[in-house]
C-alpha positions in Angstrom: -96.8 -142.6 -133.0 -97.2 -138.9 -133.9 -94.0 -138.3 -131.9 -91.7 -140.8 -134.0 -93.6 -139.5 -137.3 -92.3 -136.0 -136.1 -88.8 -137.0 -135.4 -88.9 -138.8 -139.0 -89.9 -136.5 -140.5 -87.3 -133.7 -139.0 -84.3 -136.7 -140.3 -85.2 -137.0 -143.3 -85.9 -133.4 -144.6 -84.7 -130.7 -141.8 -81.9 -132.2 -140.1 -79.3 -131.8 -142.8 -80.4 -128.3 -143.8 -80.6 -127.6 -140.8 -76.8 -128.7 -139.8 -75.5 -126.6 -142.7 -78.0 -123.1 -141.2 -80.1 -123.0 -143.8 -83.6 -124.1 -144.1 -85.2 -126.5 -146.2 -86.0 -124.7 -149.3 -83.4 -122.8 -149.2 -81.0 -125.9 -149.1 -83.0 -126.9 -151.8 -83.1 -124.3 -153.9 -78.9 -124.4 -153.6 -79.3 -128.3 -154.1 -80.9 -128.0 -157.3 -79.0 -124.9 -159.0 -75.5 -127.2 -157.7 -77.1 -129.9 -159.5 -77.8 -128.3 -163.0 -74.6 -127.3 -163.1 -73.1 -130.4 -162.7 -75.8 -131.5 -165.5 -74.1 -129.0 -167.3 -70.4 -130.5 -167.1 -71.3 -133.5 -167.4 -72.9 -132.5 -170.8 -70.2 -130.6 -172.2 -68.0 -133.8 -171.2 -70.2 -136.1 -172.9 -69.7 -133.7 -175.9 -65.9 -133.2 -175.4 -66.0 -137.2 -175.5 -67.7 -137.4 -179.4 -66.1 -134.2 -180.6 -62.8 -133.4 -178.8 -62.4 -129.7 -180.3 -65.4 -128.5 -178.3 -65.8 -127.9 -174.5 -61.7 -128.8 -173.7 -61.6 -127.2 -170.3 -65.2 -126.0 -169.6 -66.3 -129.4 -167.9 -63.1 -129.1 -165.4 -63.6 -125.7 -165.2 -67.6 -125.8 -163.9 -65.9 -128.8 -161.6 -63.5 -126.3 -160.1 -65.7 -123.1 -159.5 -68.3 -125.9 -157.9 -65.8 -127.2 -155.8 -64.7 -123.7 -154.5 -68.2 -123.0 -153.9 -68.3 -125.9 -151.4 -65.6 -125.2 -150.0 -66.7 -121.7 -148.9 -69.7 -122.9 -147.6 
């Protein structure tokens, strides 16, 4: 049993980081940062939505530079 709660445990938090050569915090730590800046967007979307004259390209923008990010990866 120790074996399969090895190899579990290796799925569900190495395996990924691992197939991108990083390691888990360090995935992580990129994860997070990825995710507040798509918090970001989204917020200065959700503002563009109620008061169009504020934010008109910054969400789209923060989408793009995230994307090239990615894509450098």
């Amino acid at each position: 049993k120790s074996c399969n709660m090895s190899k579990l445990f290796d799925q569900i938090f190495l395996e990924h980081p691992r197939s991108v050569e990083e390691g888990y915090f360090e995935h992580s730590q990129f994860a997070l940062s990825f995710a507040l800046k798509l918090f970001g967007a989204a917020l200065m979307a959700f503002i563009h939505a109620i008061i169009p004259c504020l934010f008109q390209r910054n969400a789209s923008k923060a989408v793009q530079e995230l994307h090239e990010v990615l894509e450098s990866r």
